[in-house]
N, CA, C and O atoms as a Maestro MAE file, in Angstrom:
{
 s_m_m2io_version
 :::
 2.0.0
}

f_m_ct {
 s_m_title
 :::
 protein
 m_atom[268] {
  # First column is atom index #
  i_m_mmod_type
  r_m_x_coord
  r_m_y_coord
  r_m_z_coord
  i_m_residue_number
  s_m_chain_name
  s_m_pdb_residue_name
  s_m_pdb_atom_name
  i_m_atomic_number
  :::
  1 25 101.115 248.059 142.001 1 A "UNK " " N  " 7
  2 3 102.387 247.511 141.537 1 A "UNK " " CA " 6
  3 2 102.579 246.079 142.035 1 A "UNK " " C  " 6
  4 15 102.890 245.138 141.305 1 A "UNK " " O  " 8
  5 25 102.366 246.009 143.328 2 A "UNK " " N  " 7
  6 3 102.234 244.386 144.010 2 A "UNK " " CA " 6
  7 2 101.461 243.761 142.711 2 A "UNK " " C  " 6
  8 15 101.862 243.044 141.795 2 A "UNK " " O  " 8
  9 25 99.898 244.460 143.082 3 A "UNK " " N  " 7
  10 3 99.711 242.994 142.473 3 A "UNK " " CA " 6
  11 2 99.665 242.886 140.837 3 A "UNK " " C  " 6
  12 15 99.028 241.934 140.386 3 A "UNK " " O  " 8
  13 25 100.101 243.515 140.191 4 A "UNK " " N  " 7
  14 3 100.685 243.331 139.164 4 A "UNK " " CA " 6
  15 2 101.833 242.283 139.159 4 A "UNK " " C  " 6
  16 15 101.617 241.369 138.364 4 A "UNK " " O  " 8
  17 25 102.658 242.215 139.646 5 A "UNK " " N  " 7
  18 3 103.777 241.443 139.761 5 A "UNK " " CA " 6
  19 2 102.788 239.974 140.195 5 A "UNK " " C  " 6
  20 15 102.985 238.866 139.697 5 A "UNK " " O  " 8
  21 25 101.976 240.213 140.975 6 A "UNK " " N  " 7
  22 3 102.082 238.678 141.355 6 A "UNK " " CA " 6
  23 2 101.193 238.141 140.596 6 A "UNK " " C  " 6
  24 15 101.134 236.914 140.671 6 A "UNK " " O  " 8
  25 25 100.194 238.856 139.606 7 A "UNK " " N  " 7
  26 3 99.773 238.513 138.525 7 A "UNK " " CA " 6
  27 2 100.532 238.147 137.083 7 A "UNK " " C  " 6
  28 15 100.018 237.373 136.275 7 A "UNK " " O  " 8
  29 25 102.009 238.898 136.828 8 A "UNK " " N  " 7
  30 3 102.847 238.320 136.238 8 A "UNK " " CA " 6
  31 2 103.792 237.019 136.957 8 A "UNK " " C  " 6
  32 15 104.609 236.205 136.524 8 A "UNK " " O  " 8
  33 25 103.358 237.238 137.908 9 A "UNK " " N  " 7
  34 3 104.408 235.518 138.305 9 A "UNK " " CA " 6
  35 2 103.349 234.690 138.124 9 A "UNK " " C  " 6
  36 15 103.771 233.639 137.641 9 A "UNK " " O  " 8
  37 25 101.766 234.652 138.336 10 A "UNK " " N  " 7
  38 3 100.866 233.367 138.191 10 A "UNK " " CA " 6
  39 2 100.813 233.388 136.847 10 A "UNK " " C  " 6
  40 15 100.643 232.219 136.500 10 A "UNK " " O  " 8
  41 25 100.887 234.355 135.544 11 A "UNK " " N  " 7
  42 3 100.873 234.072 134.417 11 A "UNK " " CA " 6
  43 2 102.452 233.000 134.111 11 A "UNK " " C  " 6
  44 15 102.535 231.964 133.451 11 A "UNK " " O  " 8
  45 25 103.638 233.810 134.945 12 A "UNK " " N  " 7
  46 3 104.588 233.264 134.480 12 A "UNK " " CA " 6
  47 2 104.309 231.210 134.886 12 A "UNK " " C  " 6
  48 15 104.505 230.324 134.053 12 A "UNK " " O  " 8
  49 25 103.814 230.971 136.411 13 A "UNK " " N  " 7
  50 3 103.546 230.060 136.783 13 A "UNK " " CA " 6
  51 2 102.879 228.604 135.896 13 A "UNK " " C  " 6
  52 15 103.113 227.396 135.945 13 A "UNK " " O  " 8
  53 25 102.088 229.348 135.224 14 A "UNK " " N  " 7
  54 3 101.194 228.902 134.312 14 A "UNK " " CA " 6
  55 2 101.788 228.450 132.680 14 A "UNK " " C  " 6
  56 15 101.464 227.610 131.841 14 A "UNK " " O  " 8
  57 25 102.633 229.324 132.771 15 A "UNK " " N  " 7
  58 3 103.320 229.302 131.347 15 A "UNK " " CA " 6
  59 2 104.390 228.329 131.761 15 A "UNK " " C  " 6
  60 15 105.254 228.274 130.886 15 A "UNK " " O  " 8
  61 25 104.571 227.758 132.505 16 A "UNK " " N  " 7
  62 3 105.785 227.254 133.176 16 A "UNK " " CA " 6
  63 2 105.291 225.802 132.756 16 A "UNK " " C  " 6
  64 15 105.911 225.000 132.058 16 A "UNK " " O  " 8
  65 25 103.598 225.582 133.539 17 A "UNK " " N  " 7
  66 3 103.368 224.370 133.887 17 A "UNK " " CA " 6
  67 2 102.149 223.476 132.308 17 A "UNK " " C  " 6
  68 15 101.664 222.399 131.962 17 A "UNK " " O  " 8
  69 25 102.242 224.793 131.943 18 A "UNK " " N  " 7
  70 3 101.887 225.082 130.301 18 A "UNK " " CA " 6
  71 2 100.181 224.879 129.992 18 A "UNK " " C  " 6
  72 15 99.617 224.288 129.071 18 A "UNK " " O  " 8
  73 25 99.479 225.835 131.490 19 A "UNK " " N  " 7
  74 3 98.097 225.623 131.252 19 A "UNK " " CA " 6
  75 2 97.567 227.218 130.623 19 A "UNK " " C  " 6
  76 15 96.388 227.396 130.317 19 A "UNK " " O  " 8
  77 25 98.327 228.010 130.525 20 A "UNK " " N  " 7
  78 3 98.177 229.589 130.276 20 A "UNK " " CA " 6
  79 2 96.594 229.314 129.169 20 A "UNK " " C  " 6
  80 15 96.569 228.571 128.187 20 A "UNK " " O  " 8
  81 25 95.688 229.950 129.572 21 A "UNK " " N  " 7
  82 3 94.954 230.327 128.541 21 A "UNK " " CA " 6
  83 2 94.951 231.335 127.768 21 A "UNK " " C  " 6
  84 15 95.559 232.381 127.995 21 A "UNK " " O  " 8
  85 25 94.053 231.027 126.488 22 A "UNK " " N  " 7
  86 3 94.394 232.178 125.192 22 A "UNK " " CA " 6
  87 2 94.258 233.425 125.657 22 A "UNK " " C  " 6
  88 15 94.935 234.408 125.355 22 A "UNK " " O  " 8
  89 25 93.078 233.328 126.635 23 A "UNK " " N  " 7
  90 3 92.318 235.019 126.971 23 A "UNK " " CA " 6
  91 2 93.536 235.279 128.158 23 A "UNK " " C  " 6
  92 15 94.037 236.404 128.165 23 A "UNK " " O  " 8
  93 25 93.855 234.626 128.811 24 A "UNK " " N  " 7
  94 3 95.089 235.306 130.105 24 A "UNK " " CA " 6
  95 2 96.011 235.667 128.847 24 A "UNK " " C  " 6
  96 15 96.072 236.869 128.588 24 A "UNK " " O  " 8
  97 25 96.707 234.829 128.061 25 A "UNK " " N  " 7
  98 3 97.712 235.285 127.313 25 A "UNK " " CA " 6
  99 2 97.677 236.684 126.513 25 A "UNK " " C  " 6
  100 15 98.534 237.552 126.681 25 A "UNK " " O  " 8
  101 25 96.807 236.782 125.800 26 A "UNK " " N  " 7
  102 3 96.083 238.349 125.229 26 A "UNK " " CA " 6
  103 2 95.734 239.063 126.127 26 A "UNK " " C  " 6
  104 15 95.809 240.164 125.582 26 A "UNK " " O  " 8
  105 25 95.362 239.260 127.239 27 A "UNK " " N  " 7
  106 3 95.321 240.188 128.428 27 A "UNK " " CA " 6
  107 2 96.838 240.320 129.223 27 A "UNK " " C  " 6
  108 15 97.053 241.118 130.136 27 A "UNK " " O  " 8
  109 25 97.633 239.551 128.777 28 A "UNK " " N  " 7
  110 3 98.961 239.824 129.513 28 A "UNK " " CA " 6
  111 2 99.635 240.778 129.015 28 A "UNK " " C  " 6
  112 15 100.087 241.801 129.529 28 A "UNK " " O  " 8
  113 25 99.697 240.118 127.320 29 A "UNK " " N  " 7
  114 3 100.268 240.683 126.135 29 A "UNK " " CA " 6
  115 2 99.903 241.863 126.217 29 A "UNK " " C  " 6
  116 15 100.951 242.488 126.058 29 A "UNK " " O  " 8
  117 25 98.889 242.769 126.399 30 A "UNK " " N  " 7
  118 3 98.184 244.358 126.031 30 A "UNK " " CA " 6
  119 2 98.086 244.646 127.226 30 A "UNK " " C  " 6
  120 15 97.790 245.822 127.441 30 A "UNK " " O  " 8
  121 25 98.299 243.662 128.543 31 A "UNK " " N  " 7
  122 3 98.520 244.823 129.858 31 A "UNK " " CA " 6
  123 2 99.666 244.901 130.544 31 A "UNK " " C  " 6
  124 15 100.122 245.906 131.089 31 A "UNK " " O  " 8
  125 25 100.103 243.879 130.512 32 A "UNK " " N  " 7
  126 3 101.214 243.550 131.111 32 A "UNK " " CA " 6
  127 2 102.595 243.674 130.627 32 A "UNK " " C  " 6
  128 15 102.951 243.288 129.513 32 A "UNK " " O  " 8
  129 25 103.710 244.476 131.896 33 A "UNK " " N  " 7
  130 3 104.859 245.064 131.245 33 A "UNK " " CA " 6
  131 2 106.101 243.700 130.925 33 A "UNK " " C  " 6
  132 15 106.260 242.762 131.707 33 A "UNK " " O  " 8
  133 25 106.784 243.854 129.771 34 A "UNK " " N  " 7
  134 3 107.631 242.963 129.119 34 A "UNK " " CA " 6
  135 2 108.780 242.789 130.601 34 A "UNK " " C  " 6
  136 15 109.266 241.751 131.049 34 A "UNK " " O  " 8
  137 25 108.921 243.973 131.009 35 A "UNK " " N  " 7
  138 3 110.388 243.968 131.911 35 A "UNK " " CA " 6
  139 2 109.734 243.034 133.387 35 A "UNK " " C  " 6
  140 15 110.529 242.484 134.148 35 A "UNK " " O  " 8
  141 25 108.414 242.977 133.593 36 A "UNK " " N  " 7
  142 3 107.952 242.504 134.774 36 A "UNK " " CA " 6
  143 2 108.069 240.822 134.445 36 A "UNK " " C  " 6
  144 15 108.317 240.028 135.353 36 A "UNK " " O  " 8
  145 25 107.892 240.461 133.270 37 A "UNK " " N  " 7
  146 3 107.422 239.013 132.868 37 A "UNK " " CA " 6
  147 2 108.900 238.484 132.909 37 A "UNK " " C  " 6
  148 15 109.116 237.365 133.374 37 A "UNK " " O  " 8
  149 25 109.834 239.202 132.471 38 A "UNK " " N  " 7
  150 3 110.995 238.724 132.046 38 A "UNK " " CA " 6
  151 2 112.118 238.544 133.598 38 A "UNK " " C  " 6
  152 15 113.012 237.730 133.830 38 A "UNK " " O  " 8
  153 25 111.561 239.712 134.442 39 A "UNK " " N  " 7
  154 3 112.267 239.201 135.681 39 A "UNK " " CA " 6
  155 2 111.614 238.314 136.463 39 A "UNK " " C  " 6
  156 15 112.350 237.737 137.263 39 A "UNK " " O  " 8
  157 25 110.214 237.953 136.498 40 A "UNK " " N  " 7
  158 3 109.136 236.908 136.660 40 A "UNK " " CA " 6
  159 2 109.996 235.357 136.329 40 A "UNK " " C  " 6
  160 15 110.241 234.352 136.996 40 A "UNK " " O  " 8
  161 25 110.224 235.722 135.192 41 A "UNK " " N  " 7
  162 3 110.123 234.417 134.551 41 A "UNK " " CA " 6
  163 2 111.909 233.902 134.734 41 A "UNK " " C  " 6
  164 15 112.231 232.714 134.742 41 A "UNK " " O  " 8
  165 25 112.920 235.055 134.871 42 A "UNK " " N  " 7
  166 3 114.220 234.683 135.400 42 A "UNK " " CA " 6
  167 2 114.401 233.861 136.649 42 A "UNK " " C  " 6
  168 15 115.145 232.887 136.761 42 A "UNK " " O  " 8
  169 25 113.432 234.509 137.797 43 A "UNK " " N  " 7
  170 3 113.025 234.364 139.131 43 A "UNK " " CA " 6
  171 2 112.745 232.611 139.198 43 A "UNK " " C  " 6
  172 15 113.372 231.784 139.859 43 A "UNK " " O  " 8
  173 25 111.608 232.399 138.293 44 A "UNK " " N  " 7
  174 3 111.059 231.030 138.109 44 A "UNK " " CA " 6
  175 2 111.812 230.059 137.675 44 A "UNK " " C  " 6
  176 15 111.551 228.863 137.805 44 A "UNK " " O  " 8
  177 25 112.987 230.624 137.027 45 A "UNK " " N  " 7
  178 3 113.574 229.830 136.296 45 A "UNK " " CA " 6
  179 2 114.819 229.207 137.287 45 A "UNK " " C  " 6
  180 15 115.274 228.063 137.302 45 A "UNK " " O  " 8
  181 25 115.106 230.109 137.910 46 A "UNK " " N  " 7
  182 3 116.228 230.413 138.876 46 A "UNK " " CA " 6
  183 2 115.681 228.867 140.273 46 A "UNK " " C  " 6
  184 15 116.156 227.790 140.634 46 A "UNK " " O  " 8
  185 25 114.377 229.772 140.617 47 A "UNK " " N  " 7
  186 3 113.794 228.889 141.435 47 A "UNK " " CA " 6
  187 2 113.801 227.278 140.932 47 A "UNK " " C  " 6
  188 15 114.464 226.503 141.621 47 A "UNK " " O  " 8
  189 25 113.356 226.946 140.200 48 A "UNK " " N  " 7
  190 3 113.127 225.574 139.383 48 A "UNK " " CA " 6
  191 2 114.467 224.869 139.238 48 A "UNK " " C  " 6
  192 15 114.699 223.665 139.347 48 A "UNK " " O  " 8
  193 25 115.189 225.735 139.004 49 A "UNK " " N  " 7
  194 3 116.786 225.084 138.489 49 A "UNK " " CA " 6
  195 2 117.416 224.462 140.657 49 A "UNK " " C  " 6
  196 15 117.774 223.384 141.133 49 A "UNK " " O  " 8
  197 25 117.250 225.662 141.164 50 A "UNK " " N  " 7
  198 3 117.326 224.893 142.642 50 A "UNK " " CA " 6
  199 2 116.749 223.912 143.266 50 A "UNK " " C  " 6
  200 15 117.249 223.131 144.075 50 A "UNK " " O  " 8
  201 25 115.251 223.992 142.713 51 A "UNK " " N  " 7
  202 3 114.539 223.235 143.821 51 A "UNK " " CA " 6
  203 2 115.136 221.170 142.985 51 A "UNK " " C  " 6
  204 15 115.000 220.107 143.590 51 A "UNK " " O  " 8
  205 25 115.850 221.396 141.259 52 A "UNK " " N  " 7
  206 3 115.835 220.074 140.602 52 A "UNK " " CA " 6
  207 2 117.328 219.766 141.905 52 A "UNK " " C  " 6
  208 15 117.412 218.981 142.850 52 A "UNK " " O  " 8
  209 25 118.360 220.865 141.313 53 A "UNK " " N  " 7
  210 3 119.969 220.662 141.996 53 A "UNK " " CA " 6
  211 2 119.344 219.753 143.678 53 A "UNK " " C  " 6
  212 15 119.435 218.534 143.823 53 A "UNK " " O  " 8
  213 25 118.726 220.747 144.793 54 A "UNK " " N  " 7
  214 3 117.882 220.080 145.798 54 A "UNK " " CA " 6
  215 2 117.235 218.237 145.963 54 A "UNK " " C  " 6
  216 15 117.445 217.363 146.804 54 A "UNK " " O  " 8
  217 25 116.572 218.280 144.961 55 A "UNK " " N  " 7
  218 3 116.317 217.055 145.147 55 A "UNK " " CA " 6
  219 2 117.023 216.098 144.393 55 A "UNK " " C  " 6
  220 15 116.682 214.918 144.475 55 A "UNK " " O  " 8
  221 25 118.058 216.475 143.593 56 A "UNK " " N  " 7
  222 3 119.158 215.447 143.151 56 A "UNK " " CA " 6
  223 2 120.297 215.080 144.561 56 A "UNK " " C  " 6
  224 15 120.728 213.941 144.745 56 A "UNK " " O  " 8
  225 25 120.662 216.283 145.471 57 A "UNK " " N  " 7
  226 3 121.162 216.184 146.462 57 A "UNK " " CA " 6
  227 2 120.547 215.407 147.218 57 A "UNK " " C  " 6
  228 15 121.057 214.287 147.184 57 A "UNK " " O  " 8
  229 25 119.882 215.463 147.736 58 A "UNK " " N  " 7
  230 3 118.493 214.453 148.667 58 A "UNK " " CA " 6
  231 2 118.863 213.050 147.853 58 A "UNK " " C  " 6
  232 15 119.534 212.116 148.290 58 A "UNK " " O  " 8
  233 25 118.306 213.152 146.691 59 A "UNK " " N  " 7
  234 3 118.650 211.315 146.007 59 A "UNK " " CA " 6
  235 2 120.034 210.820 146.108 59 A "UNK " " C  " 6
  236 15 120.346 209.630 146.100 59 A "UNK " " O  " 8
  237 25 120.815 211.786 146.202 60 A "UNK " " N  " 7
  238 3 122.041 211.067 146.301 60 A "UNK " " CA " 6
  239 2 122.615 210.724 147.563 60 A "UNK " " C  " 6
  240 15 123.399 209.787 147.714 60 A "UNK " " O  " 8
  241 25 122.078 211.766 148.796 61 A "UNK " " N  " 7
  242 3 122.828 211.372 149.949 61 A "UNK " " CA " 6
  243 2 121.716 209.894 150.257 61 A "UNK " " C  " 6
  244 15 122.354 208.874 150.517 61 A "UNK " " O  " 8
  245 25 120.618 209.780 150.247 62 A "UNK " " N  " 7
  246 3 119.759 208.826 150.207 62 A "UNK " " CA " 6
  247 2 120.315 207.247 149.987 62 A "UNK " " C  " 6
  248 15 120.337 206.185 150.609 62 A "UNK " " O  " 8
  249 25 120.868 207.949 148.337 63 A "UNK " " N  " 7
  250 3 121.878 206.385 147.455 63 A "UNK " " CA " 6
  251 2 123.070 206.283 148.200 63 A "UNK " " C  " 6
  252 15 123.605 205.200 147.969 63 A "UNK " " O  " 8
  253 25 123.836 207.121 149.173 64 A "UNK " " N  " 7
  254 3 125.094 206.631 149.511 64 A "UNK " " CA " 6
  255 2 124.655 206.290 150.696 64 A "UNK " " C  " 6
  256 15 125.493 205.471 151.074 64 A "UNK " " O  " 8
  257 25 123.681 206.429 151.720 65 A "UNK " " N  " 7
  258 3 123.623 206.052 152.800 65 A "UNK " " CA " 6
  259 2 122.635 204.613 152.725 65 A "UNK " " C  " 6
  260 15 122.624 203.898 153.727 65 A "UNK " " O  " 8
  261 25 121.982 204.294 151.767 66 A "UNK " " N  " 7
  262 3 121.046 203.047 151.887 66 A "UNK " " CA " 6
  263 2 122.574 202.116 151.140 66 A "UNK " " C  " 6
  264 15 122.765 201.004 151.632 66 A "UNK " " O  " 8
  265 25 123.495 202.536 150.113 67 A "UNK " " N  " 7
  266 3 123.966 201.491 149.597 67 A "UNK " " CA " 6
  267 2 125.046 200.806 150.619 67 A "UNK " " C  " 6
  268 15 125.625 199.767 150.301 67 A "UNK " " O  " 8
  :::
 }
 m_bond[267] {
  # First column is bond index #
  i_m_from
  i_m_to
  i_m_order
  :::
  1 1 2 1
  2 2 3 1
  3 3 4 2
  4 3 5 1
  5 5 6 1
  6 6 7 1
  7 7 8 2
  8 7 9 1
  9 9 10 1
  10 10 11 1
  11 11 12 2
  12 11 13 1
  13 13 14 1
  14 14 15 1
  15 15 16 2
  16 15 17 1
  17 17 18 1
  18 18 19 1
  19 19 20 2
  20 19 21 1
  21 21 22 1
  22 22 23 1
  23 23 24 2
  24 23 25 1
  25 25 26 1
  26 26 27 1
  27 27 28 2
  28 27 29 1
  29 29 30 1
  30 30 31 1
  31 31 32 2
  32 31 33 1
  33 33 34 1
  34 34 35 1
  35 35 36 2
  36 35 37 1
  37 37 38 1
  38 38 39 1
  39 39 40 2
  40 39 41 1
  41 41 42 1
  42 42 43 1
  43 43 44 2
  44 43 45 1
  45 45 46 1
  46 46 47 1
  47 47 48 2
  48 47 49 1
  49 49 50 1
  50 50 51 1
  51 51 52 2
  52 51 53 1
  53 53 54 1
  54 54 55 1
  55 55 56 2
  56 55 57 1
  57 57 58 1
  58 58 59 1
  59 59 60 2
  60 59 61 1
  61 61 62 1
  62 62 63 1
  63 63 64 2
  64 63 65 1
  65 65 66 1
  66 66 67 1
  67 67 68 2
  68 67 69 1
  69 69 70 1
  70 70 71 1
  71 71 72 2
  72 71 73 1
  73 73 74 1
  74 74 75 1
  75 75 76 2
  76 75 77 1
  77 77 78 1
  78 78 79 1
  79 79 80 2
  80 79 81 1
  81 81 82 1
  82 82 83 1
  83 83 84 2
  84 83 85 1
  85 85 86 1
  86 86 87 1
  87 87 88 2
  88 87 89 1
  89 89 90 1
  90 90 91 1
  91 91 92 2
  92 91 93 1
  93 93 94 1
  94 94 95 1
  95 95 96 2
  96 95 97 1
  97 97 98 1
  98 98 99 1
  99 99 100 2
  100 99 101 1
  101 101 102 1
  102 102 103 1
  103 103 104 2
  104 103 105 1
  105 105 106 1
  106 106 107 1
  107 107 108 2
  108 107 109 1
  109 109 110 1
  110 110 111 1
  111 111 112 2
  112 111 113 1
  113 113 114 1
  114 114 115 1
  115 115 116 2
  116 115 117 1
  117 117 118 1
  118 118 119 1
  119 119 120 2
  120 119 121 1
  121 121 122 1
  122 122 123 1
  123 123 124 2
  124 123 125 1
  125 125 126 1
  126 126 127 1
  127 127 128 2
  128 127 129 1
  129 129 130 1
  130 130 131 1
  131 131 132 2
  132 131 133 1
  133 133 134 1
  134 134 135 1
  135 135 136 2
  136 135 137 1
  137 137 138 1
  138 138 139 1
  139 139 140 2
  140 139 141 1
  141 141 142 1
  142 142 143 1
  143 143 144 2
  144 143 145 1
  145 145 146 1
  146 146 147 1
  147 147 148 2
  148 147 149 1
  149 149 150 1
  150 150 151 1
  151 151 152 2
  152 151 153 1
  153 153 154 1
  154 154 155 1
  155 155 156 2
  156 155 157 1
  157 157 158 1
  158 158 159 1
  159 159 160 2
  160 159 161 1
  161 161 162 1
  162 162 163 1
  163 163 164 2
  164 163 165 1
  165 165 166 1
  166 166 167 1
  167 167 168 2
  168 167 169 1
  169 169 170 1
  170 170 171 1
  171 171 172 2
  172 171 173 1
  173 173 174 1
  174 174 175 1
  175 175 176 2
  176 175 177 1
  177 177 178 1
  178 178 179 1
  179 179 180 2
  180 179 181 1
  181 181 182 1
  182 182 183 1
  183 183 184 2
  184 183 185 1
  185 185 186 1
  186 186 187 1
  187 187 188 2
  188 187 189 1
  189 189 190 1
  190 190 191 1
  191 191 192 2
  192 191 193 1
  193 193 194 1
  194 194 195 1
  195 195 196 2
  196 195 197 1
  197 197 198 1
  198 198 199 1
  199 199 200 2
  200 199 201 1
  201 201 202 1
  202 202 203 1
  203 203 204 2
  204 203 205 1
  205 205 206 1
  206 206 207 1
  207 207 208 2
  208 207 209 1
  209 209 210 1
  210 210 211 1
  211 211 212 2
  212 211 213 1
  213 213 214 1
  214 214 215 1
  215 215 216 2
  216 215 217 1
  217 217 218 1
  218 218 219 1
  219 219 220 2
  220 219 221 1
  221 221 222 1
  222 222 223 1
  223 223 224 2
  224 223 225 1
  225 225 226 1
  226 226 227 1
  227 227 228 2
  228 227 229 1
  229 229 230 1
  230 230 231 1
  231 231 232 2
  232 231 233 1
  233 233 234 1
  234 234 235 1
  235 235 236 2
  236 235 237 1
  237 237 238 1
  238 238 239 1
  239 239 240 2
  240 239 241 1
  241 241 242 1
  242 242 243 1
  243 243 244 2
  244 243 245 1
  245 245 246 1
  246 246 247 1
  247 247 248 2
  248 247 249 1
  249 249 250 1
  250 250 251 1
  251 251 252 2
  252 251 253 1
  253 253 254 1
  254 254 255 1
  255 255 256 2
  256 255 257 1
  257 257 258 1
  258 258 259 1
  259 259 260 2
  260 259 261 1
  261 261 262 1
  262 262 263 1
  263 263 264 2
  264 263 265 1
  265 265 266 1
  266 266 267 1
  267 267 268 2
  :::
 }
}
């Protein structure tokens, strides 16, 4: 079950950064469960959306303390 999941988060990873190959994609598709990819890919999404909010914070305390 682990590593299933963490094989759907490096597919999700991949699909993210948009190098997924055809053969991972067709081996995901026929092995891999829809409900695992989809909380995978919430997770990633979730993550990504913090780490942008994060470094907009950083640029800005940056811009008020250099200006």
């Amino acid at each position: 079950m682990i590593g299933r999941c963490f094989k759907a988060l490096a597919s999700v990873i991949c699909a993210f950064i948009g190098v997924q190959s055809a053969r991972n994609w067709r081996y995901d598709s026929e092995r891999g469960s829809a409900t695992v990819f989809v909380i995978a890919g919430i997770l990633m999404t979730i993550i990504f959306l913090a780490g942008i909010y994060g470094l907009v914070q950083v640029v800005m305390i940056y811009v008020q303390y250099s200006g």
